[in-house]
C-alpha positions in Angstrom: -68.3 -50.3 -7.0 -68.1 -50.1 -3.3 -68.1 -52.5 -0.7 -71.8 -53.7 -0.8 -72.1 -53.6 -4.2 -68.7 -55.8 -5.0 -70.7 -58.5 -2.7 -69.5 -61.0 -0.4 -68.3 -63.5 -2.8 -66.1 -61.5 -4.7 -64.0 -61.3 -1.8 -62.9 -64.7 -1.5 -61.7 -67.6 -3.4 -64.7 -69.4 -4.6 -63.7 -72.8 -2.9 -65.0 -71.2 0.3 -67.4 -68.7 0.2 -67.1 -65.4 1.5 -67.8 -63.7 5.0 -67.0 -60.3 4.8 -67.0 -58.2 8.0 -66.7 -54.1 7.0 -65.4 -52.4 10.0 -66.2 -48.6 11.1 -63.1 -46.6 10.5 -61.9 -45.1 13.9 -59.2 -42.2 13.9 -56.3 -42.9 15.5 -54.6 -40.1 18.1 -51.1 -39.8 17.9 -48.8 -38.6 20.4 -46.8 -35.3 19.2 -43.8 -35.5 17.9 -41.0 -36.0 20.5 -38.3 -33.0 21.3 -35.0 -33.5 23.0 -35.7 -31.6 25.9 -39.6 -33.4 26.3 -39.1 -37.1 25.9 -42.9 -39.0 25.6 -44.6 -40.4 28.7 -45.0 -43.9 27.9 -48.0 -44.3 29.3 -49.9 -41.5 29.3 -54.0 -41.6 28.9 -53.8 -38.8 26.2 -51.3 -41.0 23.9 -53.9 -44.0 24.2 -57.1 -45.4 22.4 -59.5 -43.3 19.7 -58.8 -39.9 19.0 -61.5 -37.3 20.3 -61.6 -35.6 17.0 -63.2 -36.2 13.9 -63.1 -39.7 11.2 -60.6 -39.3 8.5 -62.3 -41.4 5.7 -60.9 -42.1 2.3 -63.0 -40.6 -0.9 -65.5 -43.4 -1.7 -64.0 -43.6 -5.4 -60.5 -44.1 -4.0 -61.9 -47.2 -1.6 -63.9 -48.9 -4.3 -60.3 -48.9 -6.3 -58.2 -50.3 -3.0 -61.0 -52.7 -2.3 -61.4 -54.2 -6.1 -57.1 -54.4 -5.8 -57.5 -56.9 -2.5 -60.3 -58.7 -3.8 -58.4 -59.6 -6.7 -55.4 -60.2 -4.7 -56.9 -62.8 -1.8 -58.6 -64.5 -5.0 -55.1 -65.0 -6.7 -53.7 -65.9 -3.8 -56.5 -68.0 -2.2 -56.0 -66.0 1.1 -58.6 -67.8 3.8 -58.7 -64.1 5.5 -56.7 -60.9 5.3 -57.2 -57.3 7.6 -55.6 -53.9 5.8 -55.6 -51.2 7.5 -54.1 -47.7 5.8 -52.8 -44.5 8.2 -52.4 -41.2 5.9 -51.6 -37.6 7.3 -51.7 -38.8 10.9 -54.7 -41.1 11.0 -56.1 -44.0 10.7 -57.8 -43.8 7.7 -59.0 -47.5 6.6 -59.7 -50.8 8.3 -60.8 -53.4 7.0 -61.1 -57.6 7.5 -61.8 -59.9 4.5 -62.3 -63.8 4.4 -62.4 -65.9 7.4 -60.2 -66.0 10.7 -60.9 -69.5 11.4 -62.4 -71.3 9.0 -63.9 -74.7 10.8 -65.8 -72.2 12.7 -67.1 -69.5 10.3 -65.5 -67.1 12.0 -65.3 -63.6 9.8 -61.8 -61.6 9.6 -62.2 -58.4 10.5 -60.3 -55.2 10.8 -59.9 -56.2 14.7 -58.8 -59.7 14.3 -55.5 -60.6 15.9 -52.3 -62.4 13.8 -49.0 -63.0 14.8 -47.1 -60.1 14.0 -44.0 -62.7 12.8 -41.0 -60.6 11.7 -42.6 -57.2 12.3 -41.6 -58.2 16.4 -38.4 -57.2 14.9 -39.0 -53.8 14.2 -40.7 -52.9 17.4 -37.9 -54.4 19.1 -35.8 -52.3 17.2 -37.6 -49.2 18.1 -37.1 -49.9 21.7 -33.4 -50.4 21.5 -32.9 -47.4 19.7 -35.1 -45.4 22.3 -32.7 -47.0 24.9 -29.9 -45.8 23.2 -31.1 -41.9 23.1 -31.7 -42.3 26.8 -28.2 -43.4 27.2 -29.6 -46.7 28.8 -27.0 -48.9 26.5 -24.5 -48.0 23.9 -25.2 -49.4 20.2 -21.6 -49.9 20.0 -20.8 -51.9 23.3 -20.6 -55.8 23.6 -24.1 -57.1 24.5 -22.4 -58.8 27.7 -22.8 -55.5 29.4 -26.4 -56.0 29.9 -27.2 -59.9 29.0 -24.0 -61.9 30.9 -25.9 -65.0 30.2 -24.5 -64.9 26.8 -20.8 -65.9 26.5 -17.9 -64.3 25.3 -17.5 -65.0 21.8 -14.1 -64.9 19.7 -15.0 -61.5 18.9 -17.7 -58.9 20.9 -21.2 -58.6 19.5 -22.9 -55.6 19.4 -26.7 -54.1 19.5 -26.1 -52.3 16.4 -24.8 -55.6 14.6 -27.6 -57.8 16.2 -30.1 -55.0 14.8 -28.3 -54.9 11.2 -28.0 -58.8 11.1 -24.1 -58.5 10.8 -23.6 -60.1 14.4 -22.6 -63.7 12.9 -25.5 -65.3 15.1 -26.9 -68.0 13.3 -30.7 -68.4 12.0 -32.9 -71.7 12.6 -31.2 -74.7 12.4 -33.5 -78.0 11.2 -36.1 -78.6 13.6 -36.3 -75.0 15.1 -38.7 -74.0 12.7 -41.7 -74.0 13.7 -41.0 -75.4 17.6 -43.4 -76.5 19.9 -41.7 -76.0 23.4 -42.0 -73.7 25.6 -40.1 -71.5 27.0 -40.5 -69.1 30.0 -37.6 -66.3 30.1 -35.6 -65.4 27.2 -32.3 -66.3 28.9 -33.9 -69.6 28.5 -34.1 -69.3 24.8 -30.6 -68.2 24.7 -29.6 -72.0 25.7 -30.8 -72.5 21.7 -27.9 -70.9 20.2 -25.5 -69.3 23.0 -22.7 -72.0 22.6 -22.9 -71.8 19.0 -19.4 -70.3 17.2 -20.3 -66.8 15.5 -20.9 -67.6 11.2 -17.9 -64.9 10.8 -16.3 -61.7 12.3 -18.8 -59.2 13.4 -19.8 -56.6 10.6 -17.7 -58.5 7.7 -20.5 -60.6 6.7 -24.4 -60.7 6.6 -26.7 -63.6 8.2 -30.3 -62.9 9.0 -31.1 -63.7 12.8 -34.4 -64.3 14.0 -32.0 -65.7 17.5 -30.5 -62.5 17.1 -33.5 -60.4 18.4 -33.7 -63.0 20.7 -30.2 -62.0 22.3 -31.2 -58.3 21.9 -34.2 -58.8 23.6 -31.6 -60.1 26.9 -29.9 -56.8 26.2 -32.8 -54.6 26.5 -34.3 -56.6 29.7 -30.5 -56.4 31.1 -30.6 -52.4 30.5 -34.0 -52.1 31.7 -34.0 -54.2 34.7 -37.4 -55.1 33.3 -39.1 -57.7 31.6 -39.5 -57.5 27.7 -42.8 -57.2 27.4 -43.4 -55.3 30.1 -40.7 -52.4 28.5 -42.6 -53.0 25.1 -46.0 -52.0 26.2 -44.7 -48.8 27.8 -42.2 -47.7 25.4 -44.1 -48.4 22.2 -47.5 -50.1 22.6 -49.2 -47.3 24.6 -47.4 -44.2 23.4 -48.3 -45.3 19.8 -52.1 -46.4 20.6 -51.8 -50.5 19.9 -54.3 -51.2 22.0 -54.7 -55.1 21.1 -50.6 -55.6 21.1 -49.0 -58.2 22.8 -46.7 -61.5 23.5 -48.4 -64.6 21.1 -48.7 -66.5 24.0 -50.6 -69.9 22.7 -51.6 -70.3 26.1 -53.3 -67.7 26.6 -57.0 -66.8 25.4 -56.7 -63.5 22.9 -59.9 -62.5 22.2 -60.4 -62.2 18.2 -57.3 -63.8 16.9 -56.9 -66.0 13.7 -56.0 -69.4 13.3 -53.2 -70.0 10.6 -53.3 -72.2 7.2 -50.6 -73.4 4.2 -51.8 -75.4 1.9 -50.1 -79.7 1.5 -48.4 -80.7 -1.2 -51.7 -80.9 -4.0 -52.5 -76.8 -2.7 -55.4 -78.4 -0.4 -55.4 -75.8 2.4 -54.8 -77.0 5.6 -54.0 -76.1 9.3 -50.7 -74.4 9.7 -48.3 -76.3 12.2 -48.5 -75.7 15.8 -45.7 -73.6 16.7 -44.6 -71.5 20.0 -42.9 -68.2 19.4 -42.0 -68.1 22.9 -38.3 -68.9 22.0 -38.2 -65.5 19.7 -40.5 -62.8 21.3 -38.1 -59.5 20.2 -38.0 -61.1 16.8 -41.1 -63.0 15.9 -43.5 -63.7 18.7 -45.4 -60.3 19.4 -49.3 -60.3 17.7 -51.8 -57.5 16.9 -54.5 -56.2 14.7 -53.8 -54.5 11.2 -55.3 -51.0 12.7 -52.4 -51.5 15.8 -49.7 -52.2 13.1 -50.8 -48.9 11.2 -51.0 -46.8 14.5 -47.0 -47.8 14.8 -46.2 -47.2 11.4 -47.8 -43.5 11.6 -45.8 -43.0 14.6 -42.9 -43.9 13.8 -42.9 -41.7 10.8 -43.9 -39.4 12.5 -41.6 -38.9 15.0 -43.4 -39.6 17.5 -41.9 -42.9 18.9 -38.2 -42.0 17.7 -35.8 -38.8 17.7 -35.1 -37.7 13.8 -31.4 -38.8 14.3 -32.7 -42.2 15.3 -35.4 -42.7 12.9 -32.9 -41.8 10.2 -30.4 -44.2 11.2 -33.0 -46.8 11.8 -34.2 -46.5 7.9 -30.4 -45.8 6.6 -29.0 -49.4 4.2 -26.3 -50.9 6.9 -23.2 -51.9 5.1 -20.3 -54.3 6.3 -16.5 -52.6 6.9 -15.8 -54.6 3.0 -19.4 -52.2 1.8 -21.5 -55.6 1.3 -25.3 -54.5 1.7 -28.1 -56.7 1.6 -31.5 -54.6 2.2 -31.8 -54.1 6.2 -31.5 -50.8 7.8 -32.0 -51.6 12.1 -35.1 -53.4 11.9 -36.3 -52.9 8.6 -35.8 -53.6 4.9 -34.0 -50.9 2.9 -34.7 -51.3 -0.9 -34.6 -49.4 -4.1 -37.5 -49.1 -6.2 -38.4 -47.1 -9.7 -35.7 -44.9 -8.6 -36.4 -44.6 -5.2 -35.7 -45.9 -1.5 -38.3 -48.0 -0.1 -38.8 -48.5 3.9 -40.9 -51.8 4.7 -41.2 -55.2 6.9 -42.5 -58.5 5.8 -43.1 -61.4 8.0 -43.6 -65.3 7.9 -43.6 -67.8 10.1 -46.3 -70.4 11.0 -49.7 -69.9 9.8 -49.3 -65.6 9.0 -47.5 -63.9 6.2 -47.4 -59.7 7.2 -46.4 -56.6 6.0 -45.7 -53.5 7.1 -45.2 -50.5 4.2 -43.5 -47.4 5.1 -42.9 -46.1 1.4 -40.2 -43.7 2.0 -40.6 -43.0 5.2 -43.7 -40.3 4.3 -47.0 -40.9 2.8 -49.8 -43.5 3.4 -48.7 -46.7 6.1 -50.1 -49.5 4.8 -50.6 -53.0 7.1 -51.4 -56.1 5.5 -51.8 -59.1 8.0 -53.0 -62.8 6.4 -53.3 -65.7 7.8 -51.8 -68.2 5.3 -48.1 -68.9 4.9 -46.2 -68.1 2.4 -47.8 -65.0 0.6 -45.5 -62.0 2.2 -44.2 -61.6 -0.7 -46.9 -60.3 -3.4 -48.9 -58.8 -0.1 -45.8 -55.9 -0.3 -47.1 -55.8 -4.1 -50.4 -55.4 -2.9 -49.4 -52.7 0.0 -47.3 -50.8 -3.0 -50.4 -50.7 -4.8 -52.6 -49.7 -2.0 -50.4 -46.7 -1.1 -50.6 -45.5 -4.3 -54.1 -45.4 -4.6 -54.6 -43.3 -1.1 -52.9 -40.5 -3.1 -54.1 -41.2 -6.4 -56.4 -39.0 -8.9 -60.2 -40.9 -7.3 -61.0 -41.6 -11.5 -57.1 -43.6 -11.7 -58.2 -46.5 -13.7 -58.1 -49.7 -11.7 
């Protein structure tokens, strides 16, 4: 059945209701694919907003299928509101919001509405270090002290490439970190968190994921840039890759559009998330966007348009430690086998989102899943599997 005929309430867990908003599919332009000798202009008007050419729409049989697999899903769950968005063959080719934003105020989710992107900072910020790199703006392989001072010599030199492969030795949250509720206004600032802290072992002999880690890369990149982070961000991936509603989750400021977060207490009564601050982890969990914005990066970064091939490869290649310990990240991203294949794919979680960003394997349909309750990234890269699938799928698949 499609979208009218499934009716509102279907869409939601029955404890409250059900506003759905359906949002008009928009192509999405992206930039051509990037050649050594013709790097992108970061910037340009033609690599930003709509495309000029005609909607790329899904067959009707093949949305009625994805749309009954995230009804079931948000009911299972009891997701207040969820916005998918699916890119296939270069375009944006689904959006869609579910559920409510804010709840209190009746506020629908839509495909526009604006989460905290949580982890999924960390592969943006990934992308940009790895751009830096081609351009010969900092080496992978070269102490981070070269371009962020502020951090101290350590018993042994850290690297971008270790920060980006969480095999620095720089520690994750300690109690009380998570969520936080100051503020902070530079990211040398938010060094002071963990810069005096011993590394957790030699560089590239162990594995620690490190939100702080991004945090310190993020120094780096401002250091090699002479720029501020967000600032290098917008240019170097935002614009080029058409995220037009992108940017630092400043709680201050007044985003247009975006969700408010829920978990649910200890009897499952859904709540209001913790307040929390991201200013302290920007690079690695404190950018925001829409669905549609996350699926627009997906597309081009598989396509090449954000990324050399070398670069993309490496980016999306299971990092191992000198002993050949590997634990799932590539730079970035999560490297994982499944039925028989490599997987590419981020999932985020912090306080009052759970996100997910599916690459497949590295070709095929991008799928972005953004909810606003805690705790759910998990089965929402089950439900992104399953999307993907039915993109490509015969439209009469049984569902």
């Amino acid at each position: 059945m499609s979208l009218a005929r499934l009716g509102r309430r279907a869409l939601l867990p029955a404890t409250l209701g059900a506003v759905v908003t359906a949002v008009a599919l928009v192509p999405s332009a992206l930039p051509a694919p990037r050649s050594p000798a013709s790097p992108p202009r970061a910037g340009a008007a033609a690599e930003v907003g709509p495309a000029t050419g005609p909607v790329s729409t899904l067959p009707v049989a093949r949305v009625e299928a994805i749309e009954v697999v995230v009804a079931n899903e948000i009911a299972r769950l009891g997701i207040p509101g969820l916005s998918l968005a699916i890119g296939h063959e270069g375009n944006l080719v689904f959006a869609n919001g579910y559920g409510f934003a804010d709840i209190e105020n009746f506020v629908s989710a839509r495909a526009d509405t604006v989460y905290r992107l949580a982890s999924l900072s960390k592969t943006i910020t990934a992308v940009v270090t790895l751009q830096l790199a081609e351009k010969g703006q900092l080496d992978l392989d070269v102490s981070v002290r070269r371009h962020c001072p502020a951090f101290p010599e350590k018993r042994w030199p850290v690297t971008p490439r270790q920060l980006l492969g969480h095999q620095a030795g720089i520690r994750h949250y300690r109690e009380g970190e998570r969520p936080m509720t100051r503020r902070f206004e530079t990211l040398e600032e938010a060094l002071d968190l963990f810069k005096n802290d011993p590394l957790e072992f030699e560089p590239d002999s162990g594995i620690l994921y490190s939100t702080y880690g991004y945090t310190l890369l993020g120094c780096v990149i401002e250091g090699a840039t002479g720029r501020p982070f967000a600032e290098v961000v917008r240019e170097a991936v935002f614009l080029p890759a058409g995220m037009t509603r992108s940017q630092p989750d400043d709680v201050r400021r007044l985003i247009p559009n975006r969700a408010r977060g829920y978990t649910r207490d200890g009897r499952g009564v859904l709540v209001n998330s913790d307040l929390a601050d991201t200013s302290y982890k920007v690079p690695g969990g404190g950018l925001s966007g829409t669905a549609p914005d996350l699926a627009r990066f997906g597309l081009a970064l598989v396509s090449g348009a954000l990324l050399e091939p070398e670069s993309w490869e490496v980016m999306r290649t299971l990092q191992r430690t000198r002993g050949g310990q590997a634990r799932g990240h590539g730079l970035g991203l999560v490297v994982e086998e499944h039925d028989g294949t490599l997987e590419v794919w981020k999932d985020g979680a912090q306080a009052g989102v759970s996100t997910l960003l599916y690459l497949g394997a590295g070709e095929g349909p991008v799928v972005a899943v953004l909810a606003n309750h805690e705790g759910v990234a998990v089965p929402l890269l089950s439900l992104a599997r399953r999307v993907a699938q039915l993109v490509v799928a015969d439209p009469g698949i049984p569902r």
